[in-house]
N, C-alpha and C positions, 0 to 999 in steps of 0.2 A: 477290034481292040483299040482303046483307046491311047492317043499319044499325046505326050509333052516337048516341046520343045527346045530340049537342052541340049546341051554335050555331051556326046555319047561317052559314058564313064562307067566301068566296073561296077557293082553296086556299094562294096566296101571302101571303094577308091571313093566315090560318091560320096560317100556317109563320114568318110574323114574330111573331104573336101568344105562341107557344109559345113561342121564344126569348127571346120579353122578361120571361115568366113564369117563366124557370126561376130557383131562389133565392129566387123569392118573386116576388110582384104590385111594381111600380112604384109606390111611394107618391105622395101628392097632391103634397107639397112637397121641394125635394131636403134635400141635405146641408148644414150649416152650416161654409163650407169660412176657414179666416180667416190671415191672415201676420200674424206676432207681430212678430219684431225680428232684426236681423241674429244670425250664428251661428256664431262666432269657433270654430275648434279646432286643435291640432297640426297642420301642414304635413305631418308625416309618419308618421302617422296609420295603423296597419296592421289592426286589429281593431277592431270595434264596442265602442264606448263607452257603457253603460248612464247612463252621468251624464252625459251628455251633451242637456242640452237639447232640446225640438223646437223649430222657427222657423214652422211651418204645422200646424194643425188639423182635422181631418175630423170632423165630429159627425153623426150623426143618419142616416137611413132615406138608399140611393142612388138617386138617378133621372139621366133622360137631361139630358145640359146639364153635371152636376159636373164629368165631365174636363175642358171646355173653359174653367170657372170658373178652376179649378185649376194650369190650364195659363197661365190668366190671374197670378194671384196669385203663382205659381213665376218667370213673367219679370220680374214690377216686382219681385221678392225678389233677381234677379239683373241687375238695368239700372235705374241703372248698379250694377256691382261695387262695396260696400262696401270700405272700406281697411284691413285687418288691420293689427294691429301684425305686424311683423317676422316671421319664423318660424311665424305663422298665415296660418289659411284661412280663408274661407265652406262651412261644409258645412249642406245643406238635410235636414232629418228632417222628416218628419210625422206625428204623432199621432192615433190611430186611435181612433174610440169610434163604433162602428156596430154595429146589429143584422143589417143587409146591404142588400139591396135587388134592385136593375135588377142584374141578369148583364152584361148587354151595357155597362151601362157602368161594373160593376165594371172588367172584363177594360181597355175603353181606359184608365182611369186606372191599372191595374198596365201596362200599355205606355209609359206618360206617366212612371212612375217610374222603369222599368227603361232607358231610352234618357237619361235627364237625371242617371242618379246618385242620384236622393233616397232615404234612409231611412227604416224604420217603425216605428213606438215603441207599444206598448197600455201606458197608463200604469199607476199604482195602481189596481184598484175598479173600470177600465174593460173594454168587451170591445168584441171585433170577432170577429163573426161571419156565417156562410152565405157569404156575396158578399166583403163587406168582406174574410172571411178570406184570397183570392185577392189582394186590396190588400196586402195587411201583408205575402204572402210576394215580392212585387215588390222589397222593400224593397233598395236596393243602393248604393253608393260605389266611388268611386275611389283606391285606394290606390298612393300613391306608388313607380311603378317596380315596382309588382306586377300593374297590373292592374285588373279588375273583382272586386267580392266583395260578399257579401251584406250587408246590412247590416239586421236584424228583430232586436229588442227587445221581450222578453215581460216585462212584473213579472210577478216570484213570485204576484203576488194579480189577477194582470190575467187576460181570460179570452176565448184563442183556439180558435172553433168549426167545424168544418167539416161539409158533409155533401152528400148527395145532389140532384141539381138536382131540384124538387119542378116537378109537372102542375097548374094551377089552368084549368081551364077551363067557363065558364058552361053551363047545361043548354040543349040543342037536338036538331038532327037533323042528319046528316052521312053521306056517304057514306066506308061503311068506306076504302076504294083512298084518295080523299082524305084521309080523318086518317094512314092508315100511311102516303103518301107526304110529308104533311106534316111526320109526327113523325122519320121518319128524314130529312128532309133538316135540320129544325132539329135533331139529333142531331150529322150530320153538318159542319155550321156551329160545332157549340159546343165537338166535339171537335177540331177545326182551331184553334180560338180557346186552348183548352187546352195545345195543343201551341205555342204560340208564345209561353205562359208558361211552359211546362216547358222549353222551347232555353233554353240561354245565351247570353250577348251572344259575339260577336265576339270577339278579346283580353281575354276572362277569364282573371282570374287561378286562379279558382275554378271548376274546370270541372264542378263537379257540379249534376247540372238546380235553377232556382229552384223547383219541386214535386216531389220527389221521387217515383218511383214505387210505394214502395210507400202513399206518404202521399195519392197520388191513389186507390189502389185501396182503400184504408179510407175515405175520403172516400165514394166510389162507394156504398159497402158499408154505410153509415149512410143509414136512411131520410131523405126530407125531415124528418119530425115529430122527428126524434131530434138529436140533438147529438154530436160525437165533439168533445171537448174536448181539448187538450194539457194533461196533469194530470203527466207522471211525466220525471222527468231522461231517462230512457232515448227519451221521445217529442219533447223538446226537442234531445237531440243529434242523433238518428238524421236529423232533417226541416233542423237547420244554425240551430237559432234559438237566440238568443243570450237568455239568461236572467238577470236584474239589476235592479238592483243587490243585489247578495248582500251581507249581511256575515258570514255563516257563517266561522269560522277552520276551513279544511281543513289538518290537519298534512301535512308531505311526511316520509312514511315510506315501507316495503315496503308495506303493506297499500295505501293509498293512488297509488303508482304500479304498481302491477298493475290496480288498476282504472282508471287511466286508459288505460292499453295498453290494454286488454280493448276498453272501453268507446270506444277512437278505432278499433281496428279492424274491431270488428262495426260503428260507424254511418259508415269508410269506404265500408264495402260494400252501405251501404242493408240493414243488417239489425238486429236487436235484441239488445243488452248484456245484453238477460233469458235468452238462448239460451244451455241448458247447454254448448254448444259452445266459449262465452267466456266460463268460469271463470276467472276472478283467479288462484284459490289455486292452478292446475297450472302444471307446468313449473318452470322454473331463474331462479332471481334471483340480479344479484352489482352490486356498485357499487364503482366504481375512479373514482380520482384520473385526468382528465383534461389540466388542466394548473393555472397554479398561481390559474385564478379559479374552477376548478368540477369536478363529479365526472360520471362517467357512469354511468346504470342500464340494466345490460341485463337485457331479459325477453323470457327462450325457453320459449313456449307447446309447440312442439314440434320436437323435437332434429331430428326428419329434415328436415323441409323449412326448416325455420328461420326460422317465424314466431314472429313477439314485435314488442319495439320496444328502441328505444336512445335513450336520455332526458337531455337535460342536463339538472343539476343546479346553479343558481348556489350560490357559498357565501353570498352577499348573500339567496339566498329565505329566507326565515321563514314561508310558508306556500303552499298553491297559487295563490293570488292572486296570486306574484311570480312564477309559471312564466310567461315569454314563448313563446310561440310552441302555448301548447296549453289547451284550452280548460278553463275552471274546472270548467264540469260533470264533464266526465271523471272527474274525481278524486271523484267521488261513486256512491255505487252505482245503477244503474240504474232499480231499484225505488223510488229515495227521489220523493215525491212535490213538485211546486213549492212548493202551500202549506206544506209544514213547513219550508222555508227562508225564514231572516231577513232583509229586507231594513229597512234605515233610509235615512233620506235623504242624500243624496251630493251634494255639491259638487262642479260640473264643473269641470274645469282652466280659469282664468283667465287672460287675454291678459293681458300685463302694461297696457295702457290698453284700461277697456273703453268703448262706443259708448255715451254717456248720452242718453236723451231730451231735445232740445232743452226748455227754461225757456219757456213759451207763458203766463206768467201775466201780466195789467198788460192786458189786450188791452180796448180801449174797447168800451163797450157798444152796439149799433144795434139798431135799431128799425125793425118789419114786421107781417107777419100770420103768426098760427099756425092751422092747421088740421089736424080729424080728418076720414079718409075713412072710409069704410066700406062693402065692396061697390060702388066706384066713388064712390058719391056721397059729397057734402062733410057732415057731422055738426055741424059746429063751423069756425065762421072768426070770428076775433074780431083786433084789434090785438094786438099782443104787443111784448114788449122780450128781447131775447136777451145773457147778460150768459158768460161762460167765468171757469172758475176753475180749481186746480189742485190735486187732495185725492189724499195719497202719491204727489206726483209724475205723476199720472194728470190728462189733460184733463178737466174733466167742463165740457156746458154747462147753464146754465138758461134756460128760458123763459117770463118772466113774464106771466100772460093778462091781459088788461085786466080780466075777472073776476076778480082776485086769485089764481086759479090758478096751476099753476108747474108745468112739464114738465122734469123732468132726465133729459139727454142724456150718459150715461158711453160715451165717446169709444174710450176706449184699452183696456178689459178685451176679453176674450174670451169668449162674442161681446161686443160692445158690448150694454148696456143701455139701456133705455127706463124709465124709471117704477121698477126694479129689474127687468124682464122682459126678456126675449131679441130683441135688435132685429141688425142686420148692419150693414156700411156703406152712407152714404147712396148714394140715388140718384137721378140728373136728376128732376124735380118738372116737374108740367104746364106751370107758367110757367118759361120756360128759366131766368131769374134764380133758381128757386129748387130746394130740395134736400127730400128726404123719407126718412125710414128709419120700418120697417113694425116690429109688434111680432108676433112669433109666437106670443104665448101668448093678445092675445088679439083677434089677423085684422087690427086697426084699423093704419090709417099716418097718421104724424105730420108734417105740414110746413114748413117756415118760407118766409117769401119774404120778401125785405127791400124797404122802402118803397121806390118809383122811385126817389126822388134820391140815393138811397145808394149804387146803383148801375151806372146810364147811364154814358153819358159824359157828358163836360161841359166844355166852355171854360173856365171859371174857373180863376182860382188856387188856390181851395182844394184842400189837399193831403188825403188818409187816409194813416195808416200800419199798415200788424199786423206781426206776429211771425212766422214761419212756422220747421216745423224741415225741417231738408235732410239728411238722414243724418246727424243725431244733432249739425251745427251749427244754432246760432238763428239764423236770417235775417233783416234787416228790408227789408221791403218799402214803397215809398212811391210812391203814384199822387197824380200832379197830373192832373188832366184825362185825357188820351191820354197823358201821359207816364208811363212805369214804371221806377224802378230798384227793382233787389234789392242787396244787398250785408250784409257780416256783421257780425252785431253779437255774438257771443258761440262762434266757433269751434271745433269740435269738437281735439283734440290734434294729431289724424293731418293734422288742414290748417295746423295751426300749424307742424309741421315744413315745411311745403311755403313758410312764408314767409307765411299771411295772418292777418292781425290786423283786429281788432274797428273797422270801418268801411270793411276792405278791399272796394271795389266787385266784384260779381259780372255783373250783367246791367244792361244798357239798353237800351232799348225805348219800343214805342207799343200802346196798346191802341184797335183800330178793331173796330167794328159790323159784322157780317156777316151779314145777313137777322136775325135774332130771337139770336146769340149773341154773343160778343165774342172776338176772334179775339188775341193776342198777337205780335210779330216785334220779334227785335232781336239783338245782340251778346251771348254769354257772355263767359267769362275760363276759360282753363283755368292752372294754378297746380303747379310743377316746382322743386325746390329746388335752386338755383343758377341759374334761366332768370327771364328776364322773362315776365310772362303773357303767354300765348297767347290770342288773338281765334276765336272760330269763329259761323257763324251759325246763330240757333236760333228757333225757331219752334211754336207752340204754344196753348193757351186755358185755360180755367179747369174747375175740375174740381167737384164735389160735395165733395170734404173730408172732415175728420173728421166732421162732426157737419154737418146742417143747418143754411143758416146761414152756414157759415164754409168758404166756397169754395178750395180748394188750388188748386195752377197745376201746369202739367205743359207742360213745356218740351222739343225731340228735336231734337239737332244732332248734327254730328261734325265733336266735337275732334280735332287731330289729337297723335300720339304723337310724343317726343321722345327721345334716348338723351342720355347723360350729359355730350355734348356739347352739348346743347340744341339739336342739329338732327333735323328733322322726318324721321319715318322710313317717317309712314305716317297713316291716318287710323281710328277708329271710331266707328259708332254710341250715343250716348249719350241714354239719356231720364230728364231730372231733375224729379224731382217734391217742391212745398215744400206742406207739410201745417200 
């Protein structure tokens, strides 16, 4: 009988093993996945917008656990729905900077995209490659009364890789029949997984696969050690990725609309612009007056069967950047490479009021203990004073050691920092009163816990009060013993049109002890412009927060909805959260 030399493994053990190796080994630690801030754009919004913002983060090596993070951070970015202004939307993008990672959970978070609508963006300087690259081409939106459509965003300088799923497996002994029935059934698993990212959704508007196929069979056709890059206009149209922000002036002449004919017909057809078949220069060009806003280009590639294309012309374009309906690349030769194209930085279209970070500065200082872990155990626990302050607008906190020491805590960047090092958002601490965030650069985690009486409960009179923000209004919060109101002290716009002003009450409530946590229940206000508020009940506890330290509340009722009569028409799920 013949033998291989692997690690001797189960055969099922085997066959999941290989699967989760393809792309790469699984690294120690996942992804650093993070939500920025809501992400206002046009209503009716028909192409991808390279200036357009992302509102979510992806960084770093993938492993098992990210989609479900992801899938986390995507629902609090959508519940409750932010308030656009008028003629705006919330559209979600996410920003890609990975080397790749886990296959298996590359492929669920491009399902997580492709089902939710979110877009993919590889910024300036960044890349997303192996795995990742599978992520980035999920990238999709909703466009109004058209459908589904892609929605992937390459910078000129950003750098998108793909390649072959690669074999890592450790030296052993194995029975041949067992590795080859193992490798073809994880074969057969990955290519099933493949084809359910190359389907389109349902009522696409855009019925061409999210992978194309020829862009999967070059894929295939790059070894693992190797890299197949998107480098050239002709591999950016062909595969439907939108490449930006450009500031190149492309003129609209002959020269220039023959190549975008050329160049939209060979990458309709899943084939290449470089094909001497889709020559510009052949055939018949004529441009005629359409009517009295624009001209039409006709181009006949060839008289018999009467392939070309037929092109409006507005008289308002001034370059290819003002053709609606056809894509900028087009208009460039096939051959021209991305890095030789100019890009500078681009202001995205602005709602006429934008969502400001609630004002969280003035907040009283309290008093507890700081501690370093390390490996489980505690390194450092000493008294501490925890004071927040507010630098460009950004939370930062401090923590002062009773050693004179001092830990700052930057709140609101991406990721949050520690010390000036890559830390995430907190989370629950051994002692349930307290909160912790870990530094990644260097293994150790940071805790705070605030002194007993700061935070029990308590009969007394004594009141606390903080700041919290609420989608972009500053809340003030005031706990007397078990009793809690919230109500607003500084409004965001979009609630002032609804009628509330700066002391308008929001919640009342009780805060009660339940085994080791403290639990929340009371009254909201929901708030309609021409209606008296609305009552709904809501329930809830205290969360970790920005920073350790400084616990947020997170509140889940359902208000009910009302039409312009201010009668009830129905009810939904709401989860509010004041940070």
């Amino acid at each position: 009988m013949n033998f291989v030399t692997y690690r001797r493994t189960p055969i099922l053990a085997l066959c999941l093993q290989l699967a989760l190796l393809l792309f790469g080994g699984a690294p120690a630690l996942g992804a650093q996945i993070a939500y920025l801030q809501p992400n206002s754009v046009k209503w009716d919004i028909q192409l991808p917008d390279p200036s357009i913002p992302c509102n979510l983060t992806l960084e770093g090596a993938i492993e098992k656990g990210d989609a479900e993070r992801l899938a986390g951070l995507l629902k609090a970015a959508r519940t409750p729905a932010p308030e656009p202004a008028p003629g705006w939307e919330e559209r979600d993008i996410v920003c890609l900077n990975s080397p790749g990672g886990s296959f298996a959970e590359a492929l669920k978070i491009a399902t997580l995209l492709k089902s939710n609508f979110v877009g993919t963006k590889i910024e300036d300087g960044k890349r997303c490659e192996s795995a990742c690259s599978l992520i980035f081409m999920a990238g999709s939106f909703f466009a109004l009364e058209s459908g589904v459509y892609k929605w992937r965003v390459l910078h000129p300088r950003g750098l998108l890789g793909f390649h072959a799923p690669s074999l890592v497996i450790e030296d052993g002994v194995y029975d041949q029949e067992s590795v080859t029935k193992s490798y073809d059934l994880a074969m057969r698993t990955i290519a099933e997984s493949i084809l359910q990212l190359v389907k389109p959704l349902k009522g696409q508007g855009d019925s061409r696969p999210y992978l194309e196929f020829s862009l999967l069979g070059d894929m295939l056709r790059t070894p693992s050690r190797e890299m197949l890059h998107v480098e050239t206009v002709d591999q950016a149209g062909r595969w439907n990725i939108t490449v930006g922000p450009i500031s190149d002036t492309i003129p609209i002449n002959e020269t220039t609309l023959r190549t975008s004919c050329a160049n939209t017909l060979a990458w309709d057809r899943d084939e290449s612009g470089i094909d001497p078949m889709w020559k510009a220069e052949v055939g018949t060009f004529a441009i005629a007056r359409k009517d009295e806003t624009g001209r039409n280009a006709t181009i006949t590639f060839d008289e018999l069967s009467g392939e070309g294309c037929e092109i409006y012309v507005n008289d308002k374009a001034k370059s290819a950047a003002d053709m609606e309906g056809r894509k900028l690349l087009s208009f460039l030769p096939a051959t021209t490479r991305l890095s030789s194209l100019k890009s500078v930085p681009t202001s995205p279209p602005q709602p006429p009021e934008q969502v400001k970070p609630a004002d969280l500065s003035s907040q009283p200082a309290s008093t507890g203990e700081c501690a370093i872990r390390a490996n489980g155990e505690y390194v450092e626990r000493l008294p501490c004073r925890m004071e927040e302050t507010v630098v460009n607008g950004k939370l930062v906190v401090n923590y002062h050691w009773s050693s004179g020491a001092v830990t700052v805590f930057e709140a609101q960047t991406n990721p949050p920092r520690i010390d000036g090092q890559r830390s995430g958002s907190p989370t629950p601490g051994i002692d349930p009163r307290g909160a912790c965030a870990h530094n990644y650069d260097s293994g150790k985690t940071f805790c705070y816990t605030p002194a007993p009486d700061s935070d029990e409960l308590s009969s007394s009179a004594e009141c606390e009060e903080r700041l919290y923000d609420h989608n972009g209004s500053t809340m003030r919060g005031r706990r007397c013993g078990p009793s809690l109101t919230i109500g607003y002290d500084r409004p965001r716009a979009a609630m002032a049109r609804q009628g509330v002003r700066p002391g308008t009450p929001f919640f009342e409530g009780e805060v009660r002890q339940e085994g080791a946590y403290l639990k929340i229940e009371g009254v909201a206000r929901v708030f309609k412009a021409g209606c008296p508020p609305a009552t709904f009940a809501v329930a809830g506890g205290f969360t970790p927060g920005l920073a350790p330290g400084r616990p947020g509340i997170h509140l889940a009722g359902s208000p009910p909805t009302r039409n312009s009569r201010c009668r009830v028409t129905g009810k939904r799920v709401e989860h509010l959260q004041f940070d």
